[in-house]
C-alpha atoms as an extended CHARMM CRD file, in Angstrom:
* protein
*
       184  EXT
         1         1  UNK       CA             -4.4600000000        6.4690000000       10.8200000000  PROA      1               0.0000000000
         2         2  UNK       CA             -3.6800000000        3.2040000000       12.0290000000  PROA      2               0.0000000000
         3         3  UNK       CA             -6.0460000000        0.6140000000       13.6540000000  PROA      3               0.0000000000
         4         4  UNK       CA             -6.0280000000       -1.8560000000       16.2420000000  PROA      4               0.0000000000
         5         5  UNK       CA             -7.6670000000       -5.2660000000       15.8510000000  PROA      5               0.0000000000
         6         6  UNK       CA             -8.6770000000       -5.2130000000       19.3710000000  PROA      6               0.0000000000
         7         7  UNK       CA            -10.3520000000       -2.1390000000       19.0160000000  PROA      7               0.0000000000
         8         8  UNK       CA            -12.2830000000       -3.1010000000       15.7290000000  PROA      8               0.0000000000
         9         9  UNK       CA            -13.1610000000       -6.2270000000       17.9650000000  PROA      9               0.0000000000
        10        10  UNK       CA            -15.2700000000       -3.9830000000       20.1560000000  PROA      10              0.0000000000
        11        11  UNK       CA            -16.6000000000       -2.3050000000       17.3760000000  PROA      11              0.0000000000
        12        12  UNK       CA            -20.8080000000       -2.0990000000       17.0450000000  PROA      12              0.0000000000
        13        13  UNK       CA            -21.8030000000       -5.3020000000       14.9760000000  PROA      13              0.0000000000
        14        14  UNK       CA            -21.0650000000       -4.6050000000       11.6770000000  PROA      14              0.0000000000
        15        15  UNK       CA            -23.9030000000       -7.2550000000       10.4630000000  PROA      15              0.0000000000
        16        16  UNK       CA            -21.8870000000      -10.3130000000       10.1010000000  PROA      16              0.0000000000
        17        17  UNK       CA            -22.3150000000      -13.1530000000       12.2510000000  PROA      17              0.0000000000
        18        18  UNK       CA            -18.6830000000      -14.1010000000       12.7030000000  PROA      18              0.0000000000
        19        19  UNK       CA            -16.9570000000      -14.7410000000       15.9320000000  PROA      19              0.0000000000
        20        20  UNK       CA            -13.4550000000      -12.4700000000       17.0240000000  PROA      20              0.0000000000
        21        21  UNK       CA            -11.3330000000      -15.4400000000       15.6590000000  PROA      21              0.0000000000
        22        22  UNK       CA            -13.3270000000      -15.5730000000       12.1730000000  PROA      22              0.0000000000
        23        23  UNK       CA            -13.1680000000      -11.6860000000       11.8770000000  PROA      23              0.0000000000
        24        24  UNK       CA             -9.2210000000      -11.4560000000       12.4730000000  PROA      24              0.0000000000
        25        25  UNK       CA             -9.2630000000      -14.5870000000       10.1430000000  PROA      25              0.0000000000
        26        26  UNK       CA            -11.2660000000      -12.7850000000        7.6710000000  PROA      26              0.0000000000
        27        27  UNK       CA             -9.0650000000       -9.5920000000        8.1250000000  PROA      27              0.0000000000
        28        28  UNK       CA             -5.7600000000      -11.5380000000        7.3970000000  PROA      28              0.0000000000
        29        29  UNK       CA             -7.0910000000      -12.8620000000        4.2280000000  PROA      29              0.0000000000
        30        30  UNK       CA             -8.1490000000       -9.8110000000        2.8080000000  PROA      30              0.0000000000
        31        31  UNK       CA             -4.5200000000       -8.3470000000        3.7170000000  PROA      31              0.0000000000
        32        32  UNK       CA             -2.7230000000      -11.0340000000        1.9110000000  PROA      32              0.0000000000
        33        33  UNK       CA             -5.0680000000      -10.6460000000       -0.6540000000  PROA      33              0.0000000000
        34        34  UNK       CA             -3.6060000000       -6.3830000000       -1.0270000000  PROA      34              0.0000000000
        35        35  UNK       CA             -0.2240000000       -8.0480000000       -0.7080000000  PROA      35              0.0000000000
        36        36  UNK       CA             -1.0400000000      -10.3440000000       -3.7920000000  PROA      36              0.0000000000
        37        37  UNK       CA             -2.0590000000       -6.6110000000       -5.9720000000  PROA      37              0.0000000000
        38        38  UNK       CA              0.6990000000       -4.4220000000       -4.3600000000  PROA      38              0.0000000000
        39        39  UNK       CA              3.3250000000       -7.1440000000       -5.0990000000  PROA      39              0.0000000000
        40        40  UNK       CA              2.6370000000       -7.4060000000       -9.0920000000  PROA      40              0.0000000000
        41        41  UNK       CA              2.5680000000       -3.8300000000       -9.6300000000  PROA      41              0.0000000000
        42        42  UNK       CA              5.5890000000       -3.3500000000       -7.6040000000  PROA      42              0.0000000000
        43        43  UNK       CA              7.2650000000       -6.3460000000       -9.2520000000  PROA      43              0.0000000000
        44        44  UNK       CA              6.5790000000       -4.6800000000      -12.8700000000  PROA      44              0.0000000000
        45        45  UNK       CA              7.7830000000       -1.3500000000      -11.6960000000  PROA      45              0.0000000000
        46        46  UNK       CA             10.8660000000       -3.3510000000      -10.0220000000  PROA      46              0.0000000000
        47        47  UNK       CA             11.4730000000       -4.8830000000      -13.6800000000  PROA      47              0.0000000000
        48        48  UNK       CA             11.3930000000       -1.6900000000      -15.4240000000  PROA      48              0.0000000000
        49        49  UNK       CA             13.6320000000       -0.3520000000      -13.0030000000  PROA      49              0.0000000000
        50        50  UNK       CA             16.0780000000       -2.7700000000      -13.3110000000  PROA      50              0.0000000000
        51        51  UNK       CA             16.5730000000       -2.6450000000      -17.3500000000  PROA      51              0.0000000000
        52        52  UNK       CA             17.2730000000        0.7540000000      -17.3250000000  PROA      52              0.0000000000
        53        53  UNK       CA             21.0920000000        0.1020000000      -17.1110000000  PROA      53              0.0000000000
        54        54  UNK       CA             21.1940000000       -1.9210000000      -19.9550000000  PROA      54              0.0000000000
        55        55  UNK       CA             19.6120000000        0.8930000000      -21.8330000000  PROA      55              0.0000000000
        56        56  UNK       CA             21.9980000000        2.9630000000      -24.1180000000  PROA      56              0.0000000000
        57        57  UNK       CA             20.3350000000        6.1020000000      -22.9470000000  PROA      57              0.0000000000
        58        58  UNK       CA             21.0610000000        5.2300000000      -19.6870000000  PROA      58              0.0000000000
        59        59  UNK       CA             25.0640000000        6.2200000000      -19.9690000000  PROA      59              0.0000000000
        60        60  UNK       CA             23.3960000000        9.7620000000      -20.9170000000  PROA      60              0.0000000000
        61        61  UNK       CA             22.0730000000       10.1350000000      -17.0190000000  PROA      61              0.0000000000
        62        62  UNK       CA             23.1020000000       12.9490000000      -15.2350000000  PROA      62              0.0000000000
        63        63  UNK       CA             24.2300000000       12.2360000000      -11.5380000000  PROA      63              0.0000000000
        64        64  UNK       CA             20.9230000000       14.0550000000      -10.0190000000  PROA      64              0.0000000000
        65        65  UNK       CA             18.6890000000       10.9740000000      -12.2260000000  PROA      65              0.0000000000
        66        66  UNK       CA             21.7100000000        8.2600000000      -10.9640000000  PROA      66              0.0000000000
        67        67  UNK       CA             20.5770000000        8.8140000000       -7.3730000000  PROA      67              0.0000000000
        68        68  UNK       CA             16.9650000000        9.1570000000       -8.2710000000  PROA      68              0.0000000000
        69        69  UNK       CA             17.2730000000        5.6920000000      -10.0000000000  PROA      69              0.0000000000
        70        70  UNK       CA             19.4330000000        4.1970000000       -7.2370000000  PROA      70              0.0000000000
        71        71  UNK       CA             17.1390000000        5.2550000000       -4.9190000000  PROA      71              0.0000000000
        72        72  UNK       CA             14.3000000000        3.7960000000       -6.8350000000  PROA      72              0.0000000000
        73        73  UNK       CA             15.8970000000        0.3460000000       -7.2970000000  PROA      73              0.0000000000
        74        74  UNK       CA             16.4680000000        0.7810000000       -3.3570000000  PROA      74              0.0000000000
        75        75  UNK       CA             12.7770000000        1.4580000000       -2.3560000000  PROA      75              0.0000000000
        76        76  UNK       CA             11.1530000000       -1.1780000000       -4.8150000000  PROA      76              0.0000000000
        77        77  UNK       CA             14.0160000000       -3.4920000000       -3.1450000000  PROA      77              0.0000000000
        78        78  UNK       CA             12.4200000000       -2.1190000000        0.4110000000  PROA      78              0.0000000000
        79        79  UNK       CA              9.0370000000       -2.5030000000       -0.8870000000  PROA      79              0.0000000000
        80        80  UNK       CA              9.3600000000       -6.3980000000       -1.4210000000  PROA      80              0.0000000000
        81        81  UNK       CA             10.8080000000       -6.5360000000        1.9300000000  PROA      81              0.0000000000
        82        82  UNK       CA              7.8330000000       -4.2870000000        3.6390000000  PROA      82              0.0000000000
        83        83  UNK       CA              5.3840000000       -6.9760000000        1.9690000000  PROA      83              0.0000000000
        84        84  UNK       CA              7.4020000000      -10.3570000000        2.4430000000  PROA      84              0.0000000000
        85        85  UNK       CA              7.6010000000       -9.6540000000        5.9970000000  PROA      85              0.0000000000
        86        86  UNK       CA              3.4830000000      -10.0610000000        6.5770000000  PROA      86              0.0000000000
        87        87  UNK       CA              4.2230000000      -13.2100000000        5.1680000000  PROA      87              0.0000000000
        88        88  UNK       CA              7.2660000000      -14.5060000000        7.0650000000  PROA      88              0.0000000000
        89        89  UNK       CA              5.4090000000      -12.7400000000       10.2920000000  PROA      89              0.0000000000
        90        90  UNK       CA              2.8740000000      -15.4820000000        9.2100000000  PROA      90              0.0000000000
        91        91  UNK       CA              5.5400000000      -18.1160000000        9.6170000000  PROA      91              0.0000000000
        92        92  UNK       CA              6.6770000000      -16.8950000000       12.7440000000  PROA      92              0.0000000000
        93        93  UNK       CA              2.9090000000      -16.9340000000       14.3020000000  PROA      93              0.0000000000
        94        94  UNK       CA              1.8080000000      -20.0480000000       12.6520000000  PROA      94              0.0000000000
        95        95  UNK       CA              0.0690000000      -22.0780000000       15.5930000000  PROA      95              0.0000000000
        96        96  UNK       CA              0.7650000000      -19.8310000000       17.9610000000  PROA      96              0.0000000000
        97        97  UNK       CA             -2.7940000000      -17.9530000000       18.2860000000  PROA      97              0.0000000000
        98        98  UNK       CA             -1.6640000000      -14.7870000000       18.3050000000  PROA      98              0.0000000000
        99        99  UNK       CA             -3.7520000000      -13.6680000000       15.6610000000  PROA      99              0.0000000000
       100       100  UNK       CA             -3.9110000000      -10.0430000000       16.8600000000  PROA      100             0.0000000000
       101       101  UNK       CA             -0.6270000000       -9.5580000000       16.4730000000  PROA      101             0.0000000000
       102       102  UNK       CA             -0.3020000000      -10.7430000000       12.9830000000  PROA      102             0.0000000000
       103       103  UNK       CA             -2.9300000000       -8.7980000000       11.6540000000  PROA      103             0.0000000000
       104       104  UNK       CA             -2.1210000000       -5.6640000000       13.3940000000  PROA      104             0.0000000000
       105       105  UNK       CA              1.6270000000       -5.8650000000       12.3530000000  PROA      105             0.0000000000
       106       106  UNK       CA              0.8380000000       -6.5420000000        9.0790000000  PROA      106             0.0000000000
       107       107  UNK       CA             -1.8670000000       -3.4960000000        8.6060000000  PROA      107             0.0000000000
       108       108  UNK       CA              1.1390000000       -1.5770000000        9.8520000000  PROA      108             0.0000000000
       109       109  UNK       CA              3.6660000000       -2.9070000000        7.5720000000  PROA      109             0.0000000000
       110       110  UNK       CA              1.6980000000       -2.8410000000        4.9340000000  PROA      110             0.0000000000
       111       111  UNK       CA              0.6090000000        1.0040000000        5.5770000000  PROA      111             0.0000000000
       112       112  UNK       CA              4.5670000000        1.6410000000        5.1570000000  PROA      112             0.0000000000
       113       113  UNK       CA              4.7850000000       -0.1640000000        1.9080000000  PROA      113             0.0000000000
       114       114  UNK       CA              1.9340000000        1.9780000000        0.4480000000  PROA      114             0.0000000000
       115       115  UNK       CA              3.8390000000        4.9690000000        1.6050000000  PROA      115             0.0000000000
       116       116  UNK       CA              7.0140000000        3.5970000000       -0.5640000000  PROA      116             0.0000000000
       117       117  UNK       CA              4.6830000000        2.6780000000       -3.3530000000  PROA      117             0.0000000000
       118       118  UNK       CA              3.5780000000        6.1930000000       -3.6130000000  PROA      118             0.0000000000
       119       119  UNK       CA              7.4540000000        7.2880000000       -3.3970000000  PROA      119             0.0000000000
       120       120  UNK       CA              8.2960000000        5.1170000000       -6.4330000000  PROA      120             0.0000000000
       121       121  UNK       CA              5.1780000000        6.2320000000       -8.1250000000  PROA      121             0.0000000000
       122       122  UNK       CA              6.4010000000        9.6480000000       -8.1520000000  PROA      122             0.0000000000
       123       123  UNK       CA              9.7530000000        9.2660000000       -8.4240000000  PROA      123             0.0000000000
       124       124  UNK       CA              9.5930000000        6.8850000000      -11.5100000000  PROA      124             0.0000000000
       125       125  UNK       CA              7.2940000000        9.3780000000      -12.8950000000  PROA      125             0.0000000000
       126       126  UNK       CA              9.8970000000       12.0480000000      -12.4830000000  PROA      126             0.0000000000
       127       127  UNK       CA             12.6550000000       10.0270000000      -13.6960000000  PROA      127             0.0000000000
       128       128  UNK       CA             10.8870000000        9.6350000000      -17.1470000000  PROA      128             0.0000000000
       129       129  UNK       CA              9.4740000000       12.5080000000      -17.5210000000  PROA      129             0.0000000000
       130       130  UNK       CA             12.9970000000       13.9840000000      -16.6770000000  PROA      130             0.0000000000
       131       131  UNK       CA             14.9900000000       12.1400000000      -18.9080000000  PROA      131             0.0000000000
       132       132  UNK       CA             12.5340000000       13.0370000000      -21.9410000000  PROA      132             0.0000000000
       133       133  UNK       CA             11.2500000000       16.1470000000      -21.7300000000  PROA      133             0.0000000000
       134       134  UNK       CA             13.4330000000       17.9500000000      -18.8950000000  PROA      134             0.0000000000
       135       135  UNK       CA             13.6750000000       18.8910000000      -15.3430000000  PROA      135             0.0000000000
       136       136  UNK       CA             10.8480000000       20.8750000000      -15.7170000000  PROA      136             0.0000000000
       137       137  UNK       CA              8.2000000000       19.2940000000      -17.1680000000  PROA      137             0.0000000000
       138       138  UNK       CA              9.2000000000       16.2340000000      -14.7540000000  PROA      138             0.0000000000
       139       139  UNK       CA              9.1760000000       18.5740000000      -11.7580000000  PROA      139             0.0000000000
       140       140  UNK       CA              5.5420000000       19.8150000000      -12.4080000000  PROA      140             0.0000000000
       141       141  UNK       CA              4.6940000000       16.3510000000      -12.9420000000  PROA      141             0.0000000000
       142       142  UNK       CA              5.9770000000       14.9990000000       -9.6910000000  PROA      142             0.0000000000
       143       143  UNK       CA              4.2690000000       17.4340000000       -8.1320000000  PROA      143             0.0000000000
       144       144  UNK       CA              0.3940000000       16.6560000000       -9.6920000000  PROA      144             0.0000000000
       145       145  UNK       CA              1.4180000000       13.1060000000       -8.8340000000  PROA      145             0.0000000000
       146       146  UNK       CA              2.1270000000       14.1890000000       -5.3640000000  PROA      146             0.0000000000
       147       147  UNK       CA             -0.8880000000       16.0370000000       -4.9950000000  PROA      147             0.0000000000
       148       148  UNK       CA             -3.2760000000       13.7290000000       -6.7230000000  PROA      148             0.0000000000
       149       149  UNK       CA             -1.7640000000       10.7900000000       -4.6600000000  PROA      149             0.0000000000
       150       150  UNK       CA             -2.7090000000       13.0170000000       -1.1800000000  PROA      150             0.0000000000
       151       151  UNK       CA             -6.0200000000       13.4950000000       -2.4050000000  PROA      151             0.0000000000
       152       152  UNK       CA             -6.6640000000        9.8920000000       -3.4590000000  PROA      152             0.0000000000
       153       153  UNK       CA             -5.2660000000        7.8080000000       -0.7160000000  PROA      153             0.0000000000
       154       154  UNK       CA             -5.4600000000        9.7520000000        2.0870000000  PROA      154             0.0000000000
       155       155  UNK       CA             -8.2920000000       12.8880000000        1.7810000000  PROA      155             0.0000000000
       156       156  UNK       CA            -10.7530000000       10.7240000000       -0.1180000000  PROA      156             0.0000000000
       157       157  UNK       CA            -10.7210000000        8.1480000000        2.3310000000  PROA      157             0.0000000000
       158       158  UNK       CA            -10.3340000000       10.0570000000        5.2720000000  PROA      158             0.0000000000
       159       159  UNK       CA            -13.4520000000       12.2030000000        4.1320000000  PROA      159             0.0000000000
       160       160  UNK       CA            -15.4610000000        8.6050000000        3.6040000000  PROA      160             0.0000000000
       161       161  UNK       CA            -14.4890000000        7.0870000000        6.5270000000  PROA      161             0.0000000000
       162       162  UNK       CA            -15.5630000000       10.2660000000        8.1090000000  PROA      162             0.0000000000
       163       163  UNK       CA            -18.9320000000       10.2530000000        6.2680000000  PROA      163             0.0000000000
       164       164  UNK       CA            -19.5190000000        6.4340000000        7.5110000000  PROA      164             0.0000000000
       165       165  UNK       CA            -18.5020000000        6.6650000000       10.5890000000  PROA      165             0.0000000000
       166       166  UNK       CA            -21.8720000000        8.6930000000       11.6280000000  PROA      166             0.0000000000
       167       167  UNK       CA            -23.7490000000        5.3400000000       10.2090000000  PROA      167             0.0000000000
       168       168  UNK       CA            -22.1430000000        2.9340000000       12.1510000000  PROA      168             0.0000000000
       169       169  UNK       CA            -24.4530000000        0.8360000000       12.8100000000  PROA      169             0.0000000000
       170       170  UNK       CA            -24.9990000000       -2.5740000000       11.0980000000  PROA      170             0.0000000000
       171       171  UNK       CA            -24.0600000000       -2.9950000000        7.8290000000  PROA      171             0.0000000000
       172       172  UNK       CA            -27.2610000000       -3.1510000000        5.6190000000  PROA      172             0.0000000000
       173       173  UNK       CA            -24.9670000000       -3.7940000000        2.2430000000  PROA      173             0.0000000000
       174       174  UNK       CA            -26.1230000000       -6.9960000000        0.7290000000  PROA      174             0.0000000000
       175       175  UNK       CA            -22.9910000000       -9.4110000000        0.0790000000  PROA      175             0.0000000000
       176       176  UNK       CA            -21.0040000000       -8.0500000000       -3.1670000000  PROA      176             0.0000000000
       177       177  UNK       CA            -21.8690000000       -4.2660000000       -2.9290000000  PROA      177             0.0000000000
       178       178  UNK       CA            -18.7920000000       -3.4490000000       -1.6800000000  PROA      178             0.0000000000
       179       179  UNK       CA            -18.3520000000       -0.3430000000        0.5930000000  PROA      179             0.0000000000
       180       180  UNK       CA            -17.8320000000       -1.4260000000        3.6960000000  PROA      180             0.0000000000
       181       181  UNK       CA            -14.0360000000       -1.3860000000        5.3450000000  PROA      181             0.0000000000
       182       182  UNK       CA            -12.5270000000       -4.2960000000        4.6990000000  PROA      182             0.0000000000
       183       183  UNK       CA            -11.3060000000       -4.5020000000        8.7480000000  PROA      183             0.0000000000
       184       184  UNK       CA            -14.3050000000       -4.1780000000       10.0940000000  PROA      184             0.0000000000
């Protein structure tokens, strides 16, 4: 699932005219720029989170929805982590023209965090749906969540990469369409 900047390098010309240093340039931007989306909608979820406790309901918890709300505060916690280290890997890099590295590390840690957002997704979901209308109904929940989140971010775009990937050639998109993998 995961991709190598050197091997996108060698990729066929994807119709931009854009050296290996602007590509991996062009790459890092557009990651920072998923860290920028995934950060505010983790950061609200985060918030939520975090006011529970001070809710009166929340003395009502059983101890199976303590751990699942522990172990929510714990992932969103992780989650900031997962996307503050692309930056600080930044840091670490800066002026050191390793470009490659940066990039690649990032796509991976960055892979992980959407893996934890989908966690928190579903086990938020649950939570709520737990503690108002019952194990059940939040069970059967988590579970659509679960399989709509497979289907969206991992079938879907498996089965369009898969699509594309016969069309390879140069990209005949005109700027703005959209479409085209953003690391290519």
């Amino acid at each position: 699932m995961g991709t190598d900047s050197r091997d996108e390098l060698e990729e066929p010309p994807s119709g931009r005219n854009e050296t290996p240093a602007e590509k991996l340039d062009r790459n890092w931007y557009e990651l920072l720029q998923e860290v920028r989306v995934m950060q505010t909608g983790i950061q609200i979820l985060a918030g939520f989170l975090l006011t529970l406790p001070f809710q009166q309901k929340f003395a009502e918890l059983d101890s199976v929805q303590i751990t699942v709300y522990l172990g929510l505060v714990f992932v969103s916690a992780s989650i900031t982590a997962l996307l503050l280290t692309a930056v600080n890997m930044h840091r670490v890099f800066f002026r050191r023209h390793i470009r490659v590295a940066l990039v690649d590390n990032s796509d991976r840690i960055i892979r992980g965090a959407m893996l934890f957002a989908g966690l928190i997704l579903i086990g938020t979901t649950w939570l709520i749906f737990d503690m108002v209308l019952g194990r059940t109904a939040a069970t059967i929940t988590g579970a659509v969540l679960v399989l709509l989140l497979v289907l969206m971010w991992v079938i879907l775009p498996l089965a369009i990469r898969r699509k594309y990937a016969d069309h390879s050639g140069p990209a005949t998109e005109q700027p703005g369409q959209g479409g085209e993998d953003r690391r290519r």
